[in-house]
C-alpha positions as a Markdown table, in Angstrom:
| # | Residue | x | y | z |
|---|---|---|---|---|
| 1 | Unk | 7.1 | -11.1 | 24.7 |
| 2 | Unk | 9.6 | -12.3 | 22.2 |
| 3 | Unk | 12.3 | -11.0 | 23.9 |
| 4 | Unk | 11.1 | -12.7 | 27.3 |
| 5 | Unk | 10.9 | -15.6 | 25.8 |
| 6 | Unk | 14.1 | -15.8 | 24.7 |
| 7 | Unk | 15.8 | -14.8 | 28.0 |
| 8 | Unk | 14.2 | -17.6 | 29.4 |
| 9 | Unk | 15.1 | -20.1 | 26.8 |
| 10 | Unk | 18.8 | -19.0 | 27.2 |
| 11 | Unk | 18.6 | -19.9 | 30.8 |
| 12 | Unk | 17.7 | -23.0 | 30.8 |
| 13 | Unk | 20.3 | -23.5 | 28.1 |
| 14 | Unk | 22.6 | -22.6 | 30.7 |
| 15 | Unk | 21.4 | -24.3 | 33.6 |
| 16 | Unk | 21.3 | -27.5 | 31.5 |
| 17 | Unk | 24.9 | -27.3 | 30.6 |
| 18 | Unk | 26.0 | -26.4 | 34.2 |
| 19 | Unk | 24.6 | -29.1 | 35.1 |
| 20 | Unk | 25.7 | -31.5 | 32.0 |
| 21 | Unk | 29.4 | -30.2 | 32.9 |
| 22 | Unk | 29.1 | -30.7 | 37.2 |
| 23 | Unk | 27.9 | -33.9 | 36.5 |
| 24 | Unk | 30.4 | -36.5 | 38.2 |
| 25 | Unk | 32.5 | -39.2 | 36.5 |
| 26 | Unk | 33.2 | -42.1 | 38.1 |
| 27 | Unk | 35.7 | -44.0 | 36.2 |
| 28 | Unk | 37.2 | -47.5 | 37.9 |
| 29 | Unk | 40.4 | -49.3 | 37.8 |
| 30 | Unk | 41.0 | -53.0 | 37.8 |
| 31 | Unk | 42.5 | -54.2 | 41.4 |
| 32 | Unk | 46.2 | -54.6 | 41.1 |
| 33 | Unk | 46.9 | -58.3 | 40.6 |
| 34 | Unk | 50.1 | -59.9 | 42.6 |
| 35 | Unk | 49.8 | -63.5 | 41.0 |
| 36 | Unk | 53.7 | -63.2 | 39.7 |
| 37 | Unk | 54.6 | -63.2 | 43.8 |
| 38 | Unk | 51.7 | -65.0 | 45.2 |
| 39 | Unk | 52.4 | -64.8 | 49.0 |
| 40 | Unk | 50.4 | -66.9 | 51.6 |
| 41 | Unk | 51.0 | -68.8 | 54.2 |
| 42 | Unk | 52.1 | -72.9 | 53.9 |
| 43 | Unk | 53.9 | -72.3 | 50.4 |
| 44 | Unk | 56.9 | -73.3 | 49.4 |
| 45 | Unk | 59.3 | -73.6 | 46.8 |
| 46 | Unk | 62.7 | -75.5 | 46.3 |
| 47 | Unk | 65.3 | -74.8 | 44.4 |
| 48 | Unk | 68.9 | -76.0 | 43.1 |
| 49 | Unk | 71.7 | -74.0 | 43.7 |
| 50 | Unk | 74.8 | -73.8 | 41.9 |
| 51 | Unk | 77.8 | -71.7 | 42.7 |
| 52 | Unk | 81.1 | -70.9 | 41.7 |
| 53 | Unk | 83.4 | -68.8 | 44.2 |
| 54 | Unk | 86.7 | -67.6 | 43.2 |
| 55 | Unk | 89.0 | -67.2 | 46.0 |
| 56 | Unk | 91.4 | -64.3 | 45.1 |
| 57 | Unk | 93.2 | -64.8 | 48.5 |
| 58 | Unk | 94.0 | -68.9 | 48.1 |
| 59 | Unk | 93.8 | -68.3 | 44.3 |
| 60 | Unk | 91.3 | -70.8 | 44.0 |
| 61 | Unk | 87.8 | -71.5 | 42.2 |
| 62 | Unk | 85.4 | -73.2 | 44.5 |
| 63 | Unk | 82.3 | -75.0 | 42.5 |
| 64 | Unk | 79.4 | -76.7 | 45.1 |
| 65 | Unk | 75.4 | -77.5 | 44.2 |
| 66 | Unk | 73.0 | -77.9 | 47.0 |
| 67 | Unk | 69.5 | -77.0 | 47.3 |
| 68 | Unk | 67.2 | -74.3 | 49.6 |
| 69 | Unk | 63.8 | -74.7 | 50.6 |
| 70 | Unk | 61.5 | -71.9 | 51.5 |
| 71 | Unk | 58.5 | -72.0 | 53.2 |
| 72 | Unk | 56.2 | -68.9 | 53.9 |
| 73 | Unk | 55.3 | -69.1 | 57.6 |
| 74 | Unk | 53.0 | -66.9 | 59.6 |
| 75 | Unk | 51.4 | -64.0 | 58.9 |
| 76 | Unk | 53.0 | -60.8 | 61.8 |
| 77 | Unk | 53.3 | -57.2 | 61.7 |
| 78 | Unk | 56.2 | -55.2 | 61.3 |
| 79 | Unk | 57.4 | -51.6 | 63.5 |
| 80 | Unk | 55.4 | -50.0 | 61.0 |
| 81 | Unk | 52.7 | -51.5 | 61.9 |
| 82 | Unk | 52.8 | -53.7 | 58.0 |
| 83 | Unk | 51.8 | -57.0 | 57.7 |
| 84 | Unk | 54.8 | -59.8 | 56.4 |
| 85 | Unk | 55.1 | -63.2 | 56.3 |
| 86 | Unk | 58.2 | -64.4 | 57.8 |
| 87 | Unk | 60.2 | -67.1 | 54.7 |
| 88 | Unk | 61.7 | -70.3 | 57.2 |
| 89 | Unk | 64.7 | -71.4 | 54.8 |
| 90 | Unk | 66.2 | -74.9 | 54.8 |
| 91 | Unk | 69.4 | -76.7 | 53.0 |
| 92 | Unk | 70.2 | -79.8 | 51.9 |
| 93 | Unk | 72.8 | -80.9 | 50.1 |
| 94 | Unk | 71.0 | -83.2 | 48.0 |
| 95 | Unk | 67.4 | -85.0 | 48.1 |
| 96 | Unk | 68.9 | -87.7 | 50.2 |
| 97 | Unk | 70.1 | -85.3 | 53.0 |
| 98 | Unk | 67.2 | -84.3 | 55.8 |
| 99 | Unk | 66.8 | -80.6 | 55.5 |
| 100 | Unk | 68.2 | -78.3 | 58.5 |
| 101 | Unk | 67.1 | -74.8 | 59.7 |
| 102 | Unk | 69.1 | -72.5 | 57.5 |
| 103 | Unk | 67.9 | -68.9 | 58.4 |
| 104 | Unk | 64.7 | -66.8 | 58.6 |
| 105 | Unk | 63.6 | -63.8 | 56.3 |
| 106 | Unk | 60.8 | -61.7 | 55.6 |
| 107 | Unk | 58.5 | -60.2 | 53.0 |
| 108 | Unk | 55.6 | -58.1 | 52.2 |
| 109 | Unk | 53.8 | -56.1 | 49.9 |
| 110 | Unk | 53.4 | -52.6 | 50.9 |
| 111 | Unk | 52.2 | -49.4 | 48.3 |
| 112 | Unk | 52.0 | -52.2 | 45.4 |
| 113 | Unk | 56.0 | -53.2 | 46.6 |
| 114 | Unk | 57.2 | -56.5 | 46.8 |
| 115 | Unk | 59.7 | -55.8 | 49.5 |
| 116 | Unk | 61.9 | -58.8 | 50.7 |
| 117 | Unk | 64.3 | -58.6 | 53.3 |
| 118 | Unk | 67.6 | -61.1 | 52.7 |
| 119 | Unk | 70.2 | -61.2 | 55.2 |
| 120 | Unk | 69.3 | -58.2 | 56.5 |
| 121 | Unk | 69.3 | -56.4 | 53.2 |
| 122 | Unk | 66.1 | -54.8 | 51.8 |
| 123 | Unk | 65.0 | -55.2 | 48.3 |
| 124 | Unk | 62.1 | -54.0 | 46.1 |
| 125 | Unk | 61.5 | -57.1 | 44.3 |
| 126 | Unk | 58.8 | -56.0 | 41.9 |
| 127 | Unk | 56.6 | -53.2 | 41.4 |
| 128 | Unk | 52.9 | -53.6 | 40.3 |
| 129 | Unk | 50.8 | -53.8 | 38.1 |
| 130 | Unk | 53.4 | -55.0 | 36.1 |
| 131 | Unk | 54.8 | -54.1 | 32.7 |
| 132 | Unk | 57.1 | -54.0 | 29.9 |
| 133 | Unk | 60.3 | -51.0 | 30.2 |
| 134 | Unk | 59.1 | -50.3 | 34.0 |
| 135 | Unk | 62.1 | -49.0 | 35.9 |
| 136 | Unk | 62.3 | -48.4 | 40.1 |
| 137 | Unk | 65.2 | -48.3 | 42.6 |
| 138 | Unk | 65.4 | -51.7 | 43.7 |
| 139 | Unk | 68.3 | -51.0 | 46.5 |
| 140 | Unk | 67.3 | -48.2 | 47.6 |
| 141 | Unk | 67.4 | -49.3 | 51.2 |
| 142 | Unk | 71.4 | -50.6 | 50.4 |
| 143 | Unk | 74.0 | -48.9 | 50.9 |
| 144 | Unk | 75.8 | -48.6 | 47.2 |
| 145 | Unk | 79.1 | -49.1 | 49.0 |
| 146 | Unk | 78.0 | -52.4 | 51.2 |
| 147 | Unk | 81.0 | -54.9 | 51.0 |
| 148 | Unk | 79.5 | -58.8 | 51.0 |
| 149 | Unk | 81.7 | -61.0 | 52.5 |
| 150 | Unk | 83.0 | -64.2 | 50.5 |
| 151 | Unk | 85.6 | -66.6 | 50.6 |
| 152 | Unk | 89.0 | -65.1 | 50.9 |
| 153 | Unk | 87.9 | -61.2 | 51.5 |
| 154 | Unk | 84.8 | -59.1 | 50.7 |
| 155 | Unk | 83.4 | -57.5 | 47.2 |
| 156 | Unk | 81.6 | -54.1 | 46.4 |
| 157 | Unk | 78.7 | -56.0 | 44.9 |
| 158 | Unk | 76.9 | -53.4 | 44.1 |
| 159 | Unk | 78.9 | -50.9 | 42.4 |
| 160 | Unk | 77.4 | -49.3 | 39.5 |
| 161 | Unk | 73.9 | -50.7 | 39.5 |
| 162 | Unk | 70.8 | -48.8 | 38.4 |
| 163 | Unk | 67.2 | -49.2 | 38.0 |
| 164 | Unk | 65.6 | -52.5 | 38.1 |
| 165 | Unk | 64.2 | -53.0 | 34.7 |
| 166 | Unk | 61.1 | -55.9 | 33.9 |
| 167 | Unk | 62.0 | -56.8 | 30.1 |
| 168 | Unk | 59.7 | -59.1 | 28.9 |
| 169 | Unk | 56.1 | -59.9 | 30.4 |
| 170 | Unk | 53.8 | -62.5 | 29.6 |
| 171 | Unk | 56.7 | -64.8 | 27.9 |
| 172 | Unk | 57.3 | -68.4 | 27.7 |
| 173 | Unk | 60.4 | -69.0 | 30.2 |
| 174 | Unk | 62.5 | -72.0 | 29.4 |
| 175 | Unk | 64.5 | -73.4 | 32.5 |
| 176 | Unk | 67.5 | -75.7 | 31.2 |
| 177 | Unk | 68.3 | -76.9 | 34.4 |
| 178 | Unk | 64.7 | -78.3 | 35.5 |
| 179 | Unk | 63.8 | -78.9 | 32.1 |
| 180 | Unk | 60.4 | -76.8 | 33.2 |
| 181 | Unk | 59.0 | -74.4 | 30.3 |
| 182 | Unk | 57.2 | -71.7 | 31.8 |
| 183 | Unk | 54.4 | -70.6 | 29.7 |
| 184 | Unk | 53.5 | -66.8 | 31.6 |
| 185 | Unk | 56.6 | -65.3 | 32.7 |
| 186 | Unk | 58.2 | -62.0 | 33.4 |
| 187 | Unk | 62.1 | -60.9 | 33.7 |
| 188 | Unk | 63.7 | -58.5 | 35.7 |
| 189 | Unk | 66.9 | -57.4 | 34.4 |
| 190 | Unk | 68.7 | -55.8 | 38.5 |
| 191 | Unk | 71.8 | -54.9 | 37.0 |
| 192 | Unk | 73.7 | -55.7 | 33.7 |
| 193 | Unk | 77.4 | -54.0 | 33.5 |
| 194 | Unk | 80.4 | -54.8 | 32.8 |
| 195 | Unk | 84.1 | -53.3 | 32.2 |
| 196 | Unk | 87.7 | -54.7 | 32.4 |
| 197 | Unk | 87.7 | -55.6 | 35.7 |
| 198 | Unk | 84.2 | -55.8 | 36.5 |
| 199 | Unk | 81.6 | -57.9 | 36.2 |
| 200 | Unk | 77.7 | -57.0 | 37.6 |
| 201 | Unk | 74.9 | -59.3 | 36.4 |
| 202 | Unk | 71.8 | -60.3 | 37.6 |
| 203 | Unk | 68.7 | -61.1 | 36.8 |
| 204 | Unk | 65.2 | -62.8 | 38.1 |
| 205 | Unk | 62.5 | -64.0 | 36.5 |
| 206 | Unk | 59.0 | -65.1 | 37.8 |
| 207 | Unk | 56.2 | -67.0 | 36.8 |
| 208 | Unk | 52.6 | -66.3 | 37.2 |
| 209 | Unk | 50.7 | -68.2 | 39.9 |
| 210 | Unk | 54.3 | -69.6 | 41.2 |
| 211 | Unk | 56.9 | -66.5 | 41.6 |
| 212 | Unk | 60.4 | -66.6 | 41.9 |
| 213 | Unk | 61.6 | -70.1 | 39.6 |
| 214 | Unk | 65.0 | -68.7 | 38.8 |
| 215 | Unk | 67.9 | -66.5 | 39.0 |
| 216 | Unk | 71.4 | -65.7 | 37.9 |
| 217 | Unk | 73.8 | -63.8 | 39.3 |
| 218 | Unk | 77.7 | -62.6 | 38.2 |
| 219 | Unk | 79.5 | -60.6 | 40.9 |
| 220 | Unk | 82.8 | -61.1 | 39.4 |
| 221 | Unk | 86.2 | -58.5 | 39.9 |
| 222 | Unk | 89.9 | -59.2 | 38.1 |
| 223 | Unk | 92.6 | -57.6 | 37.6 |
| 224 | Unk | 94.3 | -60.2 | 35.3 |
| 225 | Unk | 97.6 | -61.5 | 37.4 |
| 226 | Unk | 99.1 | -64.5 | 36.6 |
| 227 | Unk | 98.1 | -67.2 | 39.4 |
| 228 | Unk | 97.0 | -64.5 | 41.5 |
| 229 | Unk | 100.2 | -62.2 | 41.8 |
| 230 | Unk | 102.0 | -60.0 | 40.5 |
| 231 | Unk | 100.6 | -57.0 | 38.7 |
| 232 | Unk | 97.9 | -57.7 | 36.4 |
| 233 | Unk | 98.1 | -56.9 | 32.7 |
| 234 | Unk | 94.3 | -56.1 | 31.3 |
| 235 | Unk | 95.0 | -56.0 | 28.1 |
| 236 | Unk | 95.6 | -59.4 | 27.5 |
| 237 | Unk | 92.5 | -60.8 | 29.0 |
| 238 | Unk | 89.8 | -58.2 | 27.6 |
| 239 | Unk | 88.5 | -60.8 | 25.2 |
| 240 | Unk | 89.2 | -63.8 | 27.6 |
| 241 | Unk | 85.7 | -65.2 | 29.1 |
| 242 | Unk | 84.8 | -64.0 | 33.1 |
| 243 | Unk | 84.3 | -67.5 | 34.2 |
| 244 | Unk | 88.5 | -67.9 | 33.0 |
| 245 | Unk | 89.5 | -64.6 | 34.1 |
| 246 | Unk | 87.7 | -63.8 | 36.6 |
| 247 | Unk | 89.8 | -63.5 | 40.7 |
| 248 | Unk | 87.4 | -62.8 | 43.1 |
| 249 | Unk | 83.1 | -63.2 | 43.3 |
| 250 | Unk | 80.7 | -65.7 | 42.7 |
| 251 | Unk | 78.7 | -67.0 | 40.1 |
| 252 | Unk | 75.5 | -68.2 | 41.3 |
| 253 | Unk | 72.0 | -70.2 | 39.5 |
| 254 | Unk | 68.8 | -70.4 | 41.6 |
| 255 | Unk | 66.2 | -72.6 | 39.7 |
| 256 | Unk | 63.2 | -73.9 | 41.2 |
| 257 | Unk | 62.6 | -77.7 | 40.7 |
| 258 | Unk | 59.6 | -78.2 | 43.2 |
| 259 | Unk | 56.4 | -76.4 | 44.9 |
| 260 | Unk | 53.0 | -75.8 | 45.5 |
């Protein structure tokens, strides 16, 4: 009887833990949140431009400011069978100029991908959720050797970059050239290298509930010749500043002074 007893008691001690142990756990995961590239239809956002161009084939530094519109437009779909939003661009050259047509690109966010198509060029804005130190192959539908054409010849813009890279999250973003503190704001380092002769920089940084309010960019070559000719000598410009030195590229700012 004892012994019976037992037996039984041990299983039900075992059928109680099976069942403790095949019990399900349902555990849950806060939706992804996009608000640092809101996308919907009827936005849009205007920004200052300001660009320097070196022209290494008139030996000659070009400086003009104008300013870009953008306006999401309607909602399509894509081959793939994706929803966008198609981005209507306008210039200006300054507030009292009417704004013309300028060109049409794309955007969408597919597998928690901010993808944005630019003159043809694909670009992984942002990955989400978002945070500090995380790392993806912006360009990976570029072509590392893809020569952008300029003012007086082309440039391997990007040569030797990496991983994006979102440095700071959450931080306050001051804009010197609106005058427009930003107090949520995240910055995503694209590519930051430099050698003798090369310059690659550039950077964006977004703001919650707005997106995009400004970027910087340095695609900047030399080879240090005096006026242009001649063979260069690198050693005596190391030290000397890229905006003095530099031959051929760009400098450009992008910083948003109106939207809604």
């Amino acid at each position: 009887m004892q012994v019976g007893f037992v037996l039984k008691c041990l299983m039900l001690c075992v059928l109680f833990v099976a069942g403790f142990s095949c019990e399900r756990v349902t555990e849950t995961y806060p939706a992804v949140a996009y608000d640092y590239f809101p996308i919907e239809s009827g936005r849009y956002k205007t920004y200052q431009i300001d660009s320097t161009v070196y022209d290494e084939y008139n030996c000659s530094v070009v400086v003009n400011s104008f300013q870009i519109k953008e306006v999401t437009g309607a909602l399509s779909t894509d081959g793939e069978g994706d929803p966008f939003y198609y981005v209507n661009r306008y210039y200006r050259k300054d507030s009292s100029d009417s704004w013309a047509l300028l060109g049409i690109w794309t955007e969408k966010i597919e597998d928690n991908q901010v993808q944005r198509v630019e003159d043809n060029q694909r670009t992984i804005k942002l990955v989400f959720p978002v945070k500090n130190e995380r790392r993806w192959d912006g360009i990976v539908y570029i072509r590392r050797d893809t020569l952008v054409s300029l003012r007086g010849g082309v440039i391997d813009m990007y040569k030797d970059w990496d991983d994006f890279l979102i440095t700071e999250v959450g931080e306050t973003f001051v804009d010197t050239v609106s005058n427009t503190l930003y107090s949520d704001a995240l910055l995503v380092t694209q590519v930051d290298k430099t050698n003798n002769i090369e310059r690659r920089f550039s950077k964006e940084v977004y703001a919650k509930d707005i997106g995009l309010v400004y970027k910087e960019m340095w695609i900047l070559d030399t080879q240090c010749r005096i006026n242009c000719s001649g063979v260069g000598d690198i050693a005596t410009c190391i030290y000397t500043p890229w905006k003095d030195k530099a031959e051929k590229g760009f400098i450009v700012t992008q910083s948003l002074i109106d939207y809604n």
